[in-house]
C-alpha positions in Angstrom: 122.5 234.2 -58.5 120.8 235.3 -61.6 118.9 238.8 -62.2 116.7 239.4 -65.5 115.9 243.3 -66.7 114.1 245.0 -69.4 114.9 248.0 -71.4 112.0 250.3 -71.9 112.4 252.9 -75.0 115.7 254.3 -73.7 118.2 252.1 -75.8 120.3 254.0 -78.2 123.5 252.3 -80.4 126.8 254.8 -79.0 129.8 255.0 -82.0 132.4 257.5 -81.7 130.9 258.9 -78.2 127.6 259.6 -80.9 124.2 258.4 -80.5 123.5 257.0 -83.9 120.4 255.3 -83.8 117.6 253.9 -81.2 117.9 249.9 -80.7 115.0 248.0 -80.0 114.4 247.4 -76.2 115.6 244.0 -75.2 115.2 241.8 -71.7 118.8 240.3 -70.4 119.3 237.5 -67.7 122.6 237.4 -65.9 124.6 237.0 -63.0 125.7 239.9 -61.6 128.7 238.2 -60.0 129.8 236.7 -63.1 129.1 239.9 -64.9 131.4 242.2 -63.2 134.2 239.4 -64.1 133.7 241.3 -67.8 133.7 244.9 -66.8 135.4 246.9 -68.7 134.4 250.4 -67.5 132.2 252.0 -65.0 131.0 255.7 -65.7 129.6 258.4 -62.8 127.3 257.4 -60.9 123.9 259.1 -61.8 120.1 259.1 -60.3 117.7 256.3 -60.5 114.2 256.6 -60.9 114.2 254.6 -58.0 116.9 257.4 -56.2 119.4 255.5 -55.5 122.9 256.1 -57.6 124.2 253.8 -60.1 127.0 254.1 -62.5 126.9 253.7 -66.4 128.9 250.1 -67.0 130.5 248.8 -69.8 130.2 244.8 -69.7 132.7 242.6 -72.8 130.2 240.0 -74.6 126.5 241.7 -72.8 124.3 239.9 -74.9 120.4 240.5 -74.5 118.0 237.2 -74.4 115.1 238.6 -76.6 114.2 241.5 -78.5 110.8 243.4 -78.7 109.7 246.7 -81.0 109.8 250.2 -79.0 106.7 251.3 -78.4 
């Protein structure tokens, strides 16, 4: 099972519980199953745009396939 996403101009770096900077957006193919194997952390759930609820998560070695300028 493999899933692919892109962010779109809603990527920030986080130090310290700080937004310090805006990254560039990036697209990311995984597997979900073998993601949650590195979960570190799950947040509260919040709204979609799609309305559905999904937590924040925090995944160990998350590494985006390509990178692309914000618009």
């Amino acid at each position: 099972m493999l899933q692919t996403g892109l962010t779109r101009d809603g990527t920030f770096l986080i130090e310290q519980g700080k937004i310090t900077r805006a990254l560039k957006n990036f697209r990311w193919n995984e597997s979900p199953l073998l993601m949650l194997n590195r979960l570190e952390d799950i947040g509260r759930p919040e709204p979609t745009a799609a309305g559905r609820m999904m937590p924040a998560l925090r995944v160990r070695d998350f590494n985006p396939s390509s990178l692309s300028d914000a618009v």
